[in-house]
N, CA and C atoms of all chains as a GROMACS GRO file, in nm:
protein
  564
    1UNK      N    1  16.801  13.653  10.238
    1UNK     CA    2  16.766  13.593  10.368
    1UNK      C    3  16.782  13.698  10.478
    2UNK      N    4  16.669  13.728  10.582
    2UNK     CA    5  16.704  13.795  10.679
    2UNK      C    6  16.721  13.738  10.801
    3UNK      N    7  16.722  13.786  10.884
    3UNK     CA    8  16.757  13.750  11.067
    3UNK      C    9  16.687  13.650  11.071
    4UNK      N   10  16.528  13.704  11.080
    4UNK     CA   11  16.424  13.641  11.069
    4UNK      C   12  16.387  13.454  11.036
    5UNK      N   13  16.459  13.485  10.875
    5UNK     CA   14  16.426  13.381  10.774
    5UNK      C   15  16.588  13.263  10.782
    6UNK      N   16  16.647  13.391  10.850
    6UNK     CA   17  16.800  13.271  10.947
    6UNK      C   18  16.739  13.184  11.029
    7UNK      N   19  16.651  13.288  11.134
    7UNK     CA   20  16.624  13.167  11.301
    7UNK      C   21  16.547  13.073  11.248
    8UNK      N   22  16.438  13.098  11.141
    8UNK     CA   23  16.340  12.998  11.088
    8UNK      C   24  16.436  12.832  11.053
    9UNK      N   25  16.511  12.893  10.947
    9UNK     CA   26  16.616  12.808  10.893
    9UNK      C   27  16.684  12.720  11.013
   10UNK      N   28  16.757  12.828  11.104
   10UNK     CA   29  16.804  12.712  11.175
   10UNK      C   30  16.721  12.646  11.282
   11UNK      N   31  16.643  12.720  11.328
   11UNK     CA   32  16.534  12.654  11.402
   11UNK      C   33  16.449  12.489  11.390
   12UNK      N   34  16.422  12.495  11.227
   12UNK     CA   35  16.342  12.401  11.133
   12UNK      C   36  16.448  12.269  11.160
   13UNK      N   37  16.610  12.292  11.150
   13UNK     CA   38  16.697  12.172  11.165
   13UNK      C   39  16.743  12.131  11.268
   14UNK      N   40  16.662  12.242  11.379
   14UNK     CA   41  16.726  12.208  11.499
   14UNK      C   42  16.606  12.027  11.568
   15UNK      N   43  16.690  11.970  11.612
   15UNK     CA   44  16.592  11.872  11.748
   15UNK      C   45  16.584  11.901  11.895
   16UNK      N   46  16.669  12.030  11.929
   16UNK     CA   47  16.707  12.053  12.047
   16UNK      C   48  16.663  12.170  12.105
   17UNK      N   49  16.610  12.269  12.018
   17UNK     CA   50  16.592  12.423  12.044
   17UNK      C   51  16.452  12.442  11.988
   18UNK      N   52  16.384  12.516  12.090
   18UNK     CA   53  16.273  12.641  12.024
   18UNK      C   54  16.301  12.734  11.944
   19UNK      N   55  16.240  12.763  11.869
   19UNK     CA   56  16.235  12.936  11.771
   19UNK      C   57  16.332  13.010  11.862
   20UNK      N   58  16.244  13.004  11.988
   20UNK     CA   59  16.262  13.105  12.129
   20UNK      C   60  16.395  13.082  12.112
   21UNK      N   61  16.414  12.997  12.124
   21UNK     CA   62  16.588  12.959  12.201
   21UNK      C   63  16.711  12.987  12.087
   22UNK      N   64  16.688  12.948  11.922
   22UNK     CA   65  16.748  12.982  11.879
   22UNK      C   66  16.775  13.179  11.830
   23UNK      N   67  16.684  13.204  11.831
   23UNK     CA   68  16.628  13.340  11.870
   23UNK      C   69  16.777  13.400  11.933
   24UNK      N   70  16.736  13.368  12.067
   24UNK     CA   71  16.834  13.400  12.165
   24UNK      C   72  16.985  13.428  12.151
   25UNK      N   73  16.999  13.219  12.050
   25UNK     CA   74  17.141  13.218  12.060
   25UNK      C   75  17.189  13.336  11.944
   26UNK      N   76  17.086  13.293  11.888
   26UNK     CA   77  17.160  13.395  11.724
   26UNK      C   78  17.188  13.562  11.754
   27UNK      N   79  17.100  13.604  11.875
   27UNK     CA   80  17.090  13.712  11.904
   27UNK      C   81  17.218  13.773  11.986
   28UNK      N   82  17.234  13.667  12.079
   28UNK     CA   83  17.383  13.649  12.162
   28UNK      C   84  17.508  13.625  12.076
   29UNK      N   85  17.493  13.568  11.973
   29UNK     CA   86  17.624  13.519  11.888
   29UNK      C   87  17.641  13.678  11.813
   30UNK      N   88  17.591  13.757  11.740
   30UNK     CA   89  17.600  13.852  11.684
   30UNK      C   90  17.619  13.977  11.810
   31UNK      N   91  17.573  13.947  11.913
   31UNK     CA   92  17.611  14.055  12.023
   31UNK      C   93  17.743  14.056  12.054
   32UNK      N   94  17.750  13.941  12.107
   32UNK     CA   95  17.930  13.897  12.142
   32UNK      C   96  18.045  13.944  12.023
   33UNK      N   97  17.971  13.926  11.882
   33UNK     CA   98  18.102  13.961  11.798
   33UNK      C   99  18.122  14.116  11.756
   34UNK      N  100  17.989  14.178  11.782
   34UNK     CA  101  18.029  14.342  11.792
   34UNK      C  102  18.050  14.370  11.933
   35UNK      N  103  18.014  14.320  12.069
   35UNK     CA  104  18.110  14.309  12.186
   35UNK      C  105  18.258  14.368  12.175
   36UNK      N  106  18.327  14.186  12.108
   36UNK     CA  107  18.422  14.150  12.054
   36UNK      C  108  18.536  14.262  12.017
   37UNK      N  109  18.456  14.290  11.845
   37UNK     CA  110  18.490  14.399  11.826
   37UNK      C  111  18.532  14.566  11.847
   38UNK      N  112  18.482  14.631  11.952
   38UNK     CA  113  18.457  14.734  12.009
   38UNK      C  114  18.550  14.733  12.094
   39UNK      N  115  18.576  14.559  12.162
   39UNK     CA  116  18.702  14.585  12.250
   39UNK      C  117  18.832  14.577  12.144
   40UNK      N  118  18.808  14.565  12.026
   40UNK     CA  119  18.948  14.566  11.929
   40UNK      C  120  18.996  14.443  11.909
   41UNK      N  121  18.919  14.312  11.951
   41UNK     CA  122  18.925  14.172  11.930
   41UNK      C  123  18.919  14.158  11.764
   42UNK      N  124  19.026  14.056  11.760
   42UNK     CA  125  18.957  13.998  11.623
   42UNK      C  126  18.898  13.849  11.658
   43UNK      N  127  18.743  13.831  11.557
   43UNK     CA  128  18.705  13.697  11.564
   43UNK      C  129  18.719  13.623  11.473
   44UNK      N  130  18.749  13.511  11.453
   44UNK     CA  131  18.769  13.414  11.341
   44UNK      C  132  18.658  13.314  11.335
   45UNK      N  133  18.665  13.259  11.224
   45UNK     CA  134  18.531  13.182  11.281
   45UNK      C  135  18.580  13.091  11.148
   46UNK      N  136  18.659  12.938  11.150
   46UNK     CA  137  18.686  12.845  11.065
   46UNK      C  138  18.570  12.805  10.942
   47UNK      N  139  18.624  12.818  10.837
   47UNK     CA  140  18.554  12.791  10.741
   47UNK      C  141  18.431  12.904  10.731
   48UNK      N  142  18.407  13.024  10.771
   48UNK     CA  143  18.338  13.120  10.699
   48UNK      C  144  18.393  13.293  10.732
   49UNK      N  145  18.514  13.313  10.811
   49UNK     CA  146  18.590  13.419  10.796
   49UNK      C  147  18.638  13.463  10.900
   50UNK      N  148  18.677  13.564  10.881
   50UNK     CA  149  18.731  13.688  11.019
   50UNK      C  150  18.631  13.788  11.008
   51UNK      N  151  18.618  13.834  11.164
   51UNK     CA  152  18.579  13.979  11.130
   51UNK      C  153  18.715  14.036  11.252
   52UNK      N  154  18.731  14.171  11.208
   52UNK     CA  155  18.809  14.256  11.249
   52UNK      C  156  18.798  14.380  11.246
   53UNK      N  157  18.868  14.516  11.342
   53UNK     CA  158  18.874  14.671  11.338
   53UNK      C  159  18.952  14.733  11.214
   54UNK      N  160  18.912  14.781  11.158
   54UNK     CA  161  19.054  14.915  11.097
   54UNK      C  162  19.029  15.044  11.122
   55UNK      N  163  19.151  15.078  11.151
   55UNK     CA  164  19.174  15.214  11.192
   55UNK      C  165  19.184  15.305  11.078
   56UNK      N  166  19.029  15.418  11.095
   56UNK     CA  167  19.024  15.524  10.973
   56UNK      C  168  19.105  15.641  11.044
   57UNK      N  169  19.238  15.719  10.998
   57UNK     CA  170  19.294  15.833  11.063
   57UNK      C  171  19.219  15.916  11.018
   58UNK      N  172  19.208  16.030  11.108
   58UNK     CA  173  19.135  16.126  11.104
   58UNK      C  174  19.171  16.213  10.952
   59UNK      N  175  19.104  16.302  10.888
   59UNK     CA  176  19.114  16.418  10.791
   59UNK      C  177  19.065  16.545  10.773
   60UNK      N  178  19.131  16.592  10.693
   60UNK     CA  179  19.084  16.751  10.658
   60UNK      C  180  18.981  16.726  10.592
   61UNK      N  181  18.810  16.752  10.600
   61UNK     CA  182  18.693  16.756  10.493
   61UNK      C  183  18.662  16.898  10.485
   62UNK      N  184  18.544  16.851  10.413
   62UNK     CA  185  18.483  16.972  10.348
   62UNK      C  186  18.347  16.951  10.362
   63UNK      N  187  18.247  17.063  10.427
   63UNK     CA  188  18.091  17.033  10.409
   63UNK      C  189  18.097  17.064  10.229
   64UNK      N  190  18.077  16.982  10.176
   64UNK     CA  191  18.032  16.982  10.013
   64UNK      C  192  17.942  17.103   9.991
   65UNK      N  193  17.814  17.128  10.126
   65UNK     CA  194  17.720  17.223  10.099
   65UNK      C  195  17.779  17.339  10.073
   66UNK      N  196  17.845  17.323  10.225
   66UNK     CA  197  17.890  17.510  10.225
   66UNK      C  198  18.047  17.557  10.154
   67UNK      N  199  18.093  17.435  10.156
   67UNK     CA  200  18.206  17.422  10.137
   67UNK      C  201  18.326  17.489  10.247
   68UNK      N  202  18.255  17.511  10.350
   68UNK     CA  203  18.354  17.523  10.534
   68UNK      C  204  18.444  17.370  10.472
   69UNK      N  205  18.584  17.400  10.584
   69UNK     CA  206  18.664  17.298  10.577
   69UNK      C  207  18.651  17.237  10.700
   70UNK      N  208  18.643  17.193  10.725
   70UNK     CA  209  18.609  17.064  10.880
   70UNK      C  210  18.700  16.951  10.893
   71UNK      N  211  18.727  16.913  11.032
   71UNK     CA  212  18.819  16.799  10.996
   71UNK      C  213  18.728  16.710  11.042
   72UNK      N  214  18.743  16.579  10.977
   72UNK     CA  215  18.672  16.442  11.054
   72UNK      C  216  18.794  16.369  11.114
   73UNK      N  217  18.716  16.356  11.236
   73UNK     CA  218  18.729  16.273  11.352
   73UNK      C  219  18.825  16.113  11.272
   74UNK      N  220  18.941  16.064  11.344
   74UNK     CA  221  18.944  15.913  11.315
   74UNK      C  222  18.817  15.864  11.383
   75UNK      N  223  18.814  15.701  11.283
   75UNK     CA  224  18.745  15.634  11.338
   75UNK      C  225  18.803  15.468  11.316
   76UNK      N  226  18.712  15.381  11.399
   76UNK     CA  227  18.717  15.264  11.368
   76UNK      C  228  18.583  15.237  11.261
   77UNK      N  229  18.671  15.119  11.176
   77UNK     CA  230  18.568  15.089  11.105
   77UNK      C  231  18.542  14.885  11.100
   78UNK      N  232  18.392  14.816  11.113
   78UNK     CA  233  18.443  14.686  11.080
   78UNK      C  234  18.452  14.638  10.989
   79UNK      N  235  18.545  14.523  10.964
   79UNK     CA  236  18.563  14.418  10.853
   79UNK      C  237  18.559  14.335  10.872
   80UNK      N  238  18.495  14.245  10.756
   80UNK     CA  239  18.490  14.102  10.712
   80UNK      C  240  18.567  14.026  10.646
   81UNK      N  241  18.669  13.924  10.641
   81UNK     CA  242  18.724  13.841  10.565
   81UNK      C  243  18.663  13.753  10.532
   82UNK      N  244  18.586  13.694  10.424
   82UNK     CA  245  18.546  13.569  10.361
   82UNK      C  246  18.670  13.469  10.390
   83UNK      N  247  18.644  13.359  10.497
   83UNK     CA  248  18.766  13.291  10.488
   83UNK      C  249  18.794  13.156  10.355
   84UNK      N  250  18.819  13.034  10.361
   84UNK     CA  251  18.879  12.986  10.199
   84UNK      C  252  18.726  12.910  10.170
   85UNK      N  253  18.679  12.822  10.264
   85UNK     CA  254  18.576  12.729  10.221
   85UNK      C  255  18.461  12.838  10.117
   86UNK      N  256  18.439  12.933  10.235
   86UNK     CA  257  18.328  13.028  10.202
   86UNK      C  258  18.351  13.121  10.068
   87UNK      N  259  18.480  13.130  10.059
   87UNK     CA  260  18.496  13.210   9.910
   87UNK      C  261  18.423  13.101   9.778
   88UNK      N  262  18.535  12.973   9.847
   88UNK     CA  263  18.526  12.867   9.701
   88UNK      C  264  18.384  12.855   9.702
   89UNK      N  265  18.308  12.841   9.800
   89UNK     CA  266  18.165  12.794   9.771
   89UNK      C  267  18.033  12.929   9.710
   90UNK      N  268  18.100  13.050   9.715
   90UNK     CA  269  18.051  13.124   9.673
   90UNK      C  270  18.054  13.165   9.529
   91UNK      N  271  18.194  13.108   9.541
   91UNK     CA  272  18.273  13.137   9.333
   91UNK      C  273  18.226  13.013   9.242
   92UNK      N  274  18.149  12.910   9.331
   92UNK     CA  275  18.123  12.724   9.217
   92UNK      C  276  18.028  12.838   9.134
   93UNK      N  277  17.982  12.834   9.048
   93UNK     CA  278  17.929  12.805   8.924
   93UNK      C  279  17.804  12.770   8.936
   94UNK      N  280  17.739  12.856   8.945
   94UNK     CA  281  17.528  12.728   8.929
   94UNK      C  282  17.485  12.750   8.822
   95UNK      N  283  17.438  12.639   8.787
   95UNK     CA  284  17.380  12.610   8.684
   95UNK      C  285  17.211  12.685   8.675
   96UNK      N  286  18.896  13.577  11.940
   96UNK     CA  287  18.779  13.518  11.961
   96UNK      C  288  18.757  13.428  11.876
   97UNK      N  289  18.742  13.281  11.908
   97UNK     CA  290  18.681  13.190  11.825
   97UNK      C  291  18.582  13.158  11.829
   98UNK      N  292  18.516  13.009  11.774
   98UNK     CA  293  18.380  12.975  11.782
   98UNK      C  294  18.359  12.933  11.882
   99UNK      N  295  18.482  12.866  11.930
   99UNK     CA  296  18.421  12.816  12.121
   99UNK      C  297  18.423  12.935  12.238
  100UNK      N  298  18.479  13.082  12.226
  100UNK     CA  299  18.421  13.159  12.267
  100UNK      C  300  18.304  13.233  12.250
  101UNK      N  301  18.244  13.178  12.103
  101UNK     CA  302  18.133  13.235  12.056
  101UNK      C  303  18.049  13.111  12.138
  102UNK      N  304  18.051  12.981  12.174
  102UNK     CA  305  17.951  12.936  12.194
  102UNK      C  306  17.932  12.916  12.364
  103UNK      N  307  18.093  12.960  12.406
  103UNK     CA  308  18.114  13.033  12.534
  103UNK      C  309  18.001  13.106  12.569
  104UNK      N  310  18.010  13.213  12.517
  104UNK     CA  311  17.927  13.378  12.556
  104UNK      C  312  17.781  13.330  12.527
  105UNK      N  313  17.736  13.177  12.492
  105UNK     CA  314  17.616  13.184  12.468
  105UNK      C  315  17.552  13.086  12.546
  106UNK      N  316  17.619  12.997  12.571
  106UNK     CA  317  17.512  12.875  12.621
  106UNK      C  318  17.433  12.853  12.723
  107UNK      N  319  17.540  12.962  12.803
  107UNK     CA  320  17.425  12.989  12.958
  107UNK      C  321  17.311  13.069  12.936
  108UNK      N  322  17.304  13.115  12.814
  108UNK     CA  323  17.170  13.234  12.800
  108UNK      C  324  17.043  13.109  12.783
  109UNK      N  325  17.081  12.999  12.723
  109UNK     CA  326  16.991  12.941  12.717
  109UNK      C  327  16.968  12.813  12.782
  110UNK      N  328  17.054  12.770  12.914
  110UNK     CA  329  17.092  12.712  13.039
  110UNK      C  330  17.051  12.542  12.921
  111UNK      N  331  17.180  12.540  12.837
  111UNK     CA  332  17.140  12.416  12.760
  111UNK      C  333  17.332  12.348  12.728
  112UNK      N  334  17.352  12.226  12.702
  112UNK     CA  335  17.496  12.220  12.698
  112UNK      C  336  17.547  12.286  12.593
  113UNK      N  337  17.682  12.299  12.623
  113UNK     CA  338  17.747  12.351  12.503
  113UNK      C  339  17.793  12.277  12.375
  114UNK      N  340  17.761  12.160  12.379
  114UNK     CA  341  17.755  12.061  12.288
  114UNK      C  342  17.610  12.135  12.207
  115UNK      N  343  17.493  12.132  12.241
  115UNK     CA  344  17.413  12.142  12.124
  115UNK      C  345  17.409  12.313  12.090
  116UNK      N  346  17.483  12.381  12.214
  116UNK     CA  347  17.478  12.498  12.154
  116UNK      C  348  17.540  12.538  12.040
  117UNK      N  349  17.677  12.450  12.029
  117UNK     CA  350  17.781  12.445  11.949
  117UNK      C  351  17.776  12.408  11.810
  118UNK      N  352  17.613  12.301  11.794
  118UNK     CA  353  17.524  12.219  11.708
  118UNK      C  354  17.488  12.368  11.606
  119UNK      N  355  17.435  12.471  11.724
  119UNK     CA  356  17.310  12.536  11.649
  119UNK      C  357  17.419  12.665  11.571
  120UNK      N  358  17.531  12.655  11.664
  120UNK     CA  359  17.627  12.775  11.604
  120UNK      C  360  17.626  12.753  11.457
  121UNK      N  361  17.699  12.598  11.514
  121UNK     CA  362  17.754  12.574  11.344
  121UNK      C  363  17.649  12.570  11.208
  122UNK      N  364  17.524  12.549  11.266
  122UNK     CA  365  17.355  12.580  11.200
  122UNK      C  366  17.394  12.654  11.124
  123UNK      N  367  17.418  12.761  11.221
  123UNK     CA  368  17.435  12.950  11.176
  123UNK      C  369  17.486  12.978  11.061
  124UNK      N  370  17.642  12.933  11.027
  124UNK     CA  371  17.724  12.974  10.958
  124UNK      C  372  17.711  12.884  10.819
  125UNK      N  373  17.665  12.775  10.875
  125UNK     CA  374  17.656  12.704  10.706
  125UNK      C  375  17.529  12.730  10.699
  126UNK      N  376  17.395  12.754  10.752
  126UNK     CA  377  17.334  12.819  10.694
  126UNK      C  378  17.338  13.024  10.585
  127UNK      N  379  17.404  13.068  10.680
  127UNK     CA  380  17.443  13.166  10.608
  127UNK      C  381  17.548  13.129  10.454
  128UNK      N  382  17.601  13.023  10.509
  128UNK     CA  383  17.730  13.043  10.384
  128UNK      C  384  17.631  12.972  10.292
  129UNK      N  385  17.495  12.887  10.275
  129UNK     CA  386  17.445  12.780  10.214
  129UNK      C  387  17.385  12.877  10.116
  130UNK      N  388  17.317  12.971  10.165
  130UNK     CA  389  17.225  13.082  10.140
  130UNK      C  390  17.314  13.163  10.041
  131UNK      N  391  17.444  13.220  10.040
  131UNK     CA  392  17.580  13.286   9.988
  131UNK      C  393  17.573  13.213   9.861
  132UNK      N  394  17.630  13.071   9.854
  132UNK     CA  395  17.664  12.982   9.785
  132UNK      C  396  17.533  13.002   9.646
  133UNK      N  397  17.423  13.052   9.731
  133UNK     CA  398  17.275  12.954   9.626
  133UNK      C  399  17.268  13.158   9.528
  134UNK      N  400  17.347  13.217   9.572
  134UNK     CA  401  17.340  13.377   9.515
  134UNK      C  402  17.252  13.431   9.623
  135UNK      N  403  17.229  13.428   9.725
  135UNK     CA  404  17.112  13.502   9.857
  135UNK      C  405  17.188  13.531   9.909
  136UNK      N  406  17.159  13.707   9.912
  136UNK     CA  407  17.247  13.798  10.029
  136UNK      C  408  17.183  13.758  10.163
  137UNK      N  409  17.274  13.792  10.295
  137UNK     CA  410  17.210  13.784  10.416
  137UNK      C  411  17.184  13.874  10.476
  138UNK      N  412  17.047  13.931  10.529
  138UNK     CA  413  17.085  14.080  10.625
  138UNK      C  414  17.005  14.035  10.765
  139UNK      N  415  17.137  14.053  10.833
  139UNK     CA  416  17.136  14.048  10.972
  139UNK      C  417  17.072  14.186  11.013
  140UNK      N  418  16.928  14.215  11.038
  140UNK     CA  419  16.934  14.356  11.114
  140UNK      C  420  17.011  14.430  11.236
  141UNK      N  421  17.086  14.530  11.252
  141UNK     CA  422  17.157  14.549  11.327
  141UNK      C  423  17.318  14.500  11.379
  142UNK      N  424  17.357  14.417  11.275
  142UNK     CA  425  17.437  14.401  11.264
  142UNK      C  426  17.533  14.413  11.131
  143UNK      N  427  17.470  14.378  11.033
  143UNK     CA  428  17.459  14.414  10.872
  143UNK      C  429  17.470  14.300  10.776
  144UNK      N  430  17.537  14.355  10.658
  144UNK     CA  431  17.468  14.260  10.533
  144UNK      C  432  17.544  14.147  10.441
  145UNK      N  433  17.530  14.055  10.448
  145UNK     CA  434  17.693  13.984  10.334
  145UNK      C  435  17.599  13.968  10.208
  146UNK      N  436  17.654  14.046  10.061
  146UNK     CA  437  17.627  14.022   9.979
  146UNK      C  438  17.694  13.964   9.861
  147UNK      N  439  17.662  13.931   9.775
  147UNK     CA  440  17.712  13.874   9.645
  147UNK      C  441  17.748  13.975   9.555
  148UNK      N  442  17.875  13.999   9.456
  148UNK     CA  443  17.892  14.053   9.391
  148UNK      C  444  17.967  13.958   9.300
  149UNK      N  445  17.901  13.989   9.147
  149UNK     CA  446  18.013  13.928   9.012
  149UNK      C  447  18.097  14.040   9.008
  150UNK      N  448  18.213  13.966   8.963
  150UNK     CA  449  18.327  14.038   8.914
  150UNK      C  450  18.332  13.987   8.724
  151UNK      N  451  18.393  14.093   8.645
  151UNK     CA  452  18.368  14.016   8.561
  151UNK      C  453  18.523  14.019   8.511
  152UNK      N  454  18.597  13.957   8.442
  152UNK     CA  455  18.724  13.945   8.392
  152UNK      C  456  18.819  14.085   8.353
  153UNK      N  457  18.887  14.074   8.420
  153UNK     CA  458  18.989  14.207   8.434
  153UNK      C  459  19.136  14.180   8.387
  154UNK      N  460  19.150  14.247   8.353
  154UNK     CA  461  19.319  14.269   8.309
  154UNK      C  462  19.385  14.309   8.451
  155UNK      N  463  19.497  14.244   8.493
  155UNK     CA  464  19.588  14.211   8.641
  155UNK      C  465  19.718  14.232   8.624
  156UNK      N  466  19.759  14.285   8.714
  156UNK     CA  467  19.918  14.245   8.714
  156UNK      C  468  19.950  14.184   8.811
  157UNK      N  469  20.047  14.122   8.816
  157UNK     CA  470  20.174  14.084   8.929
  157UNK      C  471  20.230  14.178   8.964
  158UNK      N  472  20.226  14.265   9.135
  158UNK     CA  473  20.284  14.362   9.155
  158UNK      C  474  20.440  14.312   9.147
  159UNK      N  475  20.420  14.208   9.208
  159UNK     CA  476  20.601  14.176   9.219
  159UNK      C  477  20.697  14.150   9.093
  160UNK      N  478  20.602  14.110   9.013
  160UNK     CA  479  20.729  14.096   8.866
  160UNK      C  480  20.638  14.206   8.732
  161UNK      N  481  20.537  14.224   8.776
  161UNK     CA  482  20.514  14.336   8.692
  161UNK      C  483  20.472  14.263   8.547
  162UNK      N  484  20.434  14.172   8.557
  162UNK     CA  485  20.392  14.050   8.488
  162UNK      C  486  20.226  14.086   8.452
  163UNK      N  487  20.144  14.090   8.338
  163UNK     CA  488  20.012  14.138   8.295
  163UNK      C  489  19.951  13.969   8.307
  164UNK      N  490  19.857  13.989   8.394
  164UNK     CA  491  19.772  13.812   8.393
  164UNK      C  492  19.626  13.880   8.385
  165UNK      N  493  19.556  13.774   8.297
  165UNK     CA  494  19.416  13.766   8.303
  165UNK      C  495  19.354  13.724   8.440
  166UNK      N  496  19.258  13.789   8.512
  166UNK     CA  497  19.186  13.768   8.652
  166UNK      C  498  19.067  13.716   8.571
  167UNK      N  499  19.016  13.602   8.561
  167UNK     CA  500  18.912  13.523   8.565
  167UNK      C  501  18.787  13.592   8.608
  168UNK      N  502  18.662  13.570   8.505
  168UNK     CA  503  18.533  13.641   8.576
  168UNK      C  504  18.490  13.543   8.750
  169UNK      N  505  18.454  13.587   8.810
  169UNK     CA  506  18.445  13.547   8.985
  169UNK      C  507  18.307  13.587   9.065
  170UNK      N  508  18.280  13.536   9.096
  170UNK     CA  509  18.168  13.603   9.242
  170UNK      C  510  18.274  13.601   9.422
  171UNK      N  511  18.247  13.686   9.406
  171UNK     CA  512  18.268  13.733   9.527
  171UNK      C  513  18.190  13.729   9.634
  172UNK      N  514  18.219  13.731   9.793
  172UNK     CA  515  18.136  13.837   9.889
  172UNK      C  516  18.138  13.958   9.929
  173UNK      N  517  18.075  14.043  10.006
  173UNK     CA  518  18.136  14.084  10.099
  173UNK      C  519  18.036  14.124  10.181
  174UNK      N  520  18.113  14.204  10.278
  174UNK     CA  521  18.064  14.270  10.439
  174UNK      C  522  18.000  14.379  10.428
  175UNK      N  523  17.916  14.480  10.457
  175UNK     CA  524  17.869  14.580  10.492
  175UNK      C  525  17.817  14.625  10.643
  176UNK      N  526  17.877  14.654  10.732
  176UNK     CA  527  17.873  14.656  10.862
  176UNK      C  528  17.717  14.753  10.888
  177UNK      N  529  17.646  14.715  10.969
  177UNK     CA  530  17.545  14.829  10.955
  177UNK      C  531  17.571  14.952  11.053
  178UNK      N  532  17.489  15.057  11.000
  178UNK     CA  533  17.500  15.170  11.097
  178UNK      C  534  17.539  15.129  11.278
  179UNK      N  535  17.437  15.098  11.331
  179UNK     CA  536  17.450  15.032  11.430
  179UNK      C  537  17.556  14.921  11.456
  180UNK      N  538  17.627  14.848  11.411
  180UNK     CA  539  17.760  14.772  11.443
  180UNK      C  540  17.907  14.880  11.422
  181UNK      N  541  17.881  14.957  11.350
  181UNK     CA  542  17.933  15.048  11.326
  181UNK      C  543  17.961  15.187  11.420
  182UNK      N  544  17.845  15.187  11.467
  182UNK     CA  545  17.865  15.279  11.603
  182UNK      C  546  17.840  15.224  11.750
  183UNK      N  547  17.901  15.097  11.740
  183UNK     CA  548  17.898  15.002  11.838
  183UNK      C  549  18.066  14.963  11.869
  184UNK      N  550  18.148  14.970  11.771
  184UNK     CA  551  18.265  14.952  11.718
  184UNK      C  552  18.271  15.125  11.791
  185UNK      N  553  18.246  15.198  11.784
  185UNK     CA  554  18.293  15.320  11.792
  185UNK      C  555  18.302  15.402  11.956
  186UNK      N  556  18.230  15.273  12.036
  186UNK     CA  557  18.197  15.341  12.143
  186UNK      C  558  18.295  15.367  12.237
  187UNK      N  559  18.340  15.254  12.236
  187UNK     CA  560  18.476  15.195  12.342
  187UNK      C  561  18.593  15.294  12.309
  188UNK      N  562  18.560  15.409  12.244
  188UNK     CA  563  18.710  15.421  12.203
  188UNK      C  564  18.714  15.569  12.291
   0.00000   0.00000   0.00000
């Protein structure tokens, strides 16, 4: 399923919203949570997970090509927690 | 951040109450998780991807008693942040 074949989806069940409008929200809901994120927020979101920052410390690398030693930069990186509903409903069993 | 700040940051974009905005949130997520559930990865462009992965039965321990347990074959999810959420996360810093 993409972005796309999301707004369709929720669009089709909506009685209240245009394409346009859900468009929007879906577009705003995914803005706000890398927003969110960037300020170092964690978001939760009941019954389908967390997302959250982790902190990558910086290291000693290596260009593989040349084999120069370089250090990389820390970084932030994001994560997802599958929270409980969304695990169990992912682990049922289909027939 | 919760979902009522998620439906916060949204409802004035589309000058509609926050009652049905709150409708279409929750759309969102059980549609994504519905899609999860049926084996369909999701890819959000620009934000990134939740996919399905089997696990298949592994030999486990109990770190704490050091105890050997069978881990059950499983499906899993997970996250893949995309490039772009990823250097969006990176800016602020």
């Amino acid at each position: 399923m993409t972005r796309s074949e999301l707004i369709e989806a929720v669009a089709s069940r909506s009685s209240n919203f245009s394409k346009k409008d859900v468009e929007i929200i879906i577009s705003t809901l995914f803005r706000s949570i890398a927003e969110s994120l960037a300020k170092g927020e964690k978001i939760e979101i009941r019954g389908f997970g967390s997302f959250k920052v982790k902190n990558r410390d910086g290291r000693k690398g290596r260009n593989p090509k040349s084999g120069e030693g370089i250090y990389v930069d820390s970084k932030k990186i994001p994560f997802f927690k599958a929270g409980k509903e969304l695990k169990e409903r992912v682990n049922t069993k289909k027939k | 951040m919760t979902k009522a700040d998620l439906v916060e940051a949204t409802y004035e974009k589309v000058g509609s109450s926050k009652k049905d905005v709150a409708e279409v949130v929750d759309s969102v997520f059980e549609t994504i998780r519905t899609s999860l559930e049926n084996g369909d990865k999701v890819k959000i462009s620009g934000f990134g991807n939740f996919t399905i992965r089997h696990k298949r039965e592994r030999r486990g321990r109990n770190p704490q008693t050091g105890q050997e347990i069978m881990i059950g074959e499983r499906t899993v999810m997970t996250f893949k942040a995309s490039q772009i959420l990823k250097d969006i996360v990176n800016s602020n810093s």
